[in-house]
N, C-alpha and C positions, 0 to 999 in steps of 0.2 A: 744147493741152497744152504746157507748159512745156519746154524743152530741161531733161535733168538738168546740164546745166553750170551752165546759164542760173539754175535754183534755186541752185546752190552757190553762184556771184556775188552772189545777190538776199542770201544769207543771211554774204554776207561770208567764207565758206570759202576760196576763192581770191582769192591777192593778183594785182590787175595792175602790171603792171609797165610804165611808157611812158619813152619817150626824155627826156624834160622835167618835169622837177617843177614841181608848179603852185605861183603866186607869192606869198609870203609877205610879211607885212608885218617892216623889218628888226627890230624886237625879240623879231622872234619867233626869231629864230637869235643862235648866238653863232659866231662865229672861232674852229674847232679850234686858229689859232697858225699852220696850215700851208697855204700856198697852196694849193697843188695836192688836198690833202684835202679843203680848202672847196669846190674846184671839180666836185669828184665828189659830193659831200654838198648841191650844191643851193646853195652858200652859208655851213653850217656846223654844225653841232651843234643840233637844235632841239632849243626847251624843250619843258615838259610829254613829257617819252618817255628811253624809257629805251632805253640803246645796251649793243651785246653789243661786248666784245673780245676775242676768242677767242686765247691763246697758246698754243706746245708747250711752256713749262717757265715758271718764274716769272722774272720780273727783267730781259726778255726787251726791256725798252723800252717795256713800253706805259705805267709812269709819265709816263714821259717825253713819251711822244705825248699824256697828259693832261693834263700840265705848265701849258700854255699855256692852257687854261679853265677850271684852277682857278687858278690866278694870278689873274686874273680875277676872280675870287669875293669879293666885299666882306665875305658872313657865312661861318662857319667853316663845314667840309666835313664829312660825315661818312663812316669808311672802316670798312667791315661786315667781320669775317673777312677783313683781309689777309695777307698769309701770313708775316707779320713782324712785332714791333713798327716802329712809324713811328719815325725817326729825325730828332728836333726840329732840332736843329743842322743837320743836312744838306739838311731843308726850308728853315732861314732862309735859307741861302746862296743856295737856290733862289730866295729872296727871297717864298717862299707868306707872304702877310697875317698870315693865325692858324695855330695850330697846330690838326690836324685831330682830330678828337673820335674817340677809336680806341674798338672793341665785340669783343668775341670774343663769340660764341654756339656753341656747337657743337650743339647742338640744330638741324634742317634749320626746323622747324616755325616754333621761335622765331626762328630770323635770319629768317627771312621774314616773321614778324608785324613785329619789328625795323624790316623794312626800309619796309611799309608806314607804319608810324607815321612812318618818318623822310620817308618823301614828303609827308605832310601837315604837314610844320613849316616854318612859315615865317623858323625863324630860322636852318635849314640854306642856303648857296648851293650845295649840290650834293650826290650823295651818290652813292659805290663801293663796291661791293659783290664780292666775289671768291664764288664757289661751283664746286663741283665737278662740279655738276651742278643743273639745275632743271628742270622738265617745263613744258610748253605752260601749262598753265592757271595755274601760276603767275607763269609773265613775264604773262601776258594782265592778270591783275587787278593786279600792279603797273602796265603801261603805263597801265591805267584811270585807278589812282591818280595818279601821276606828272602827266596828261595834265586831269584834276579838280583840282588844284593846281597846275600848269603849274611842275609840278618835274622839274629835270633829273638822270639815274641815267642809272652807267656800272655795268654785270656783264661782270667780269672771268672768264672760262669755259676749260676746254680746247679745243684742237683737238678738234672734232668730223669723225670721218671721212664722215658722212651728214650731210649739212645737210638737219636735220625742221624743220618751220615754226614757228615763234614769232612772237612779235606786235611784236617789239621792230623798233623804228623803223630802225635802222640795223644791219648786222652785217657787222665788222671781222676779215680772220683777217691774224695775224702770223708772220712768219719773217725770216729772215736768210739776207741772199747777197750775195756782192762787199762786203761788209765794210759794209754797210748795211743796215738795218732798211723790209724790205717789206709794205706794205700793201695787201692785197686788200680788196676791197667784195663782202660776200657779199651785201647787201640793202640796199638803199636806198631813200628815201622817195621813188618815181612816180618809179622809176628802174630799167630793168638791171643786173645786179651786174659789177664791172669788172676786170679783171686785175690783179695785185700791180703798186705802183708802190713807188720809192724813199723814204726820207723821212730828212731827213739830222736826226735824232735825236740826234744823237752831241753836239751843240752844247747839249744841257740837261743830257749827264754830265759825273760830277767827271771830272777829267785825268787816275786811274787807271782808271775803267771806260771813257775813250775810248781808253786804250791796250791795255786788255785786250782791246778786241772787235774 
């Protein structure tokens, strides 16, 4: 008879977790932009999957920790319910390709259909999503998607004080200390999750929010 662990493994309920992520071919990753992120992440940002970044307030830097792989995006990005309109000008400086195709949905239901559709477009290079909340079976059937189109999605989430399982490939929580912008790794792909490290952020903001922070 089966160990009952041993069925929850068989059935994929429990994630393992091992020291080394096993070896991918390089287009299958992209460069977060930041050394040290890449080296916790396996290499960097993989496609088809979708990554959580969990902040405690908005504006908090996790653009910015984005910054660098959408830059990178040759087709325009799409950004679900951000918590602002996007600001063109202040992207170009950034030097982002195209300007980002902005959606408001306030509807939970429809940004969600929203977002699926947008994992299946091949003319998106990327696609952010911000929510205030989302439940298990919904990250699961976009990772699905995402990972059947080998499209890459960022959800933008709150601190959660309980970290409940979700399917999402990677999961990032944010803060600040010592006048820098720390990154923790709550989940990682065939990896344990890692203590907050530094990430020197400040260099993708304009010259009053590096003197503001």
């Amino acid at each position: 008879m089966a160990h009952p662990l041993q069925e929850l493994v068989h059935k994929g309920w429990v994630w393992q977790g091992r020291e080394a992520a096993e070896q991918l071919a390089p287009e299958q990753l992209v460069s977060s932009g930041w050394a040290e992120l890449d080296r916790r992440l396996g290499g960097g940002w993989l496609r088809g999957a979708v990554h959580e970044v969990q902040v405690q307030h908005h504006f908090q830097g996790e653009l910015a920790l984005l910054l660098p792989v959408l830059l990178a995006q040759e087709k325009p990005c799409l950004w679900l319910n951000p918590p602002c309109q996007p600001y063109w000008p202040g992207l170009r400086y950034q030097q982002l390709k195209q300007a980002p195709l902005w959606l408001q949905e306030s509807d939970p239901k429809q940004a969600l259909w929203a977002f699926e559709q947008a994992l299946q477009s091949e003319a998106l290079g990327a696609v952010v999503a911000w929510f205030d909340s989302i439940d298990a079976s919904a990250v699961r059937r976009l990772q699905q998607s995402a990972a059947r189109h080998q499209q890459m999605a960022f959800v933008i989430t709150p601190w959660q004080q309980t970290t409940e399982a979700r399917a999402y490939v990677n999961r990032l929580q944010l803060s600040w200390a010592s006048e820098q912008l720390q990154v923790a790794v709550l989940k990682r792909r065939a990896g344990w999750p890692l203590p907050a490290f530094p990430c020197n952020v400040a260099r993708h903001l304009p010259e009053r929010r590096r003197l503001s922070a």
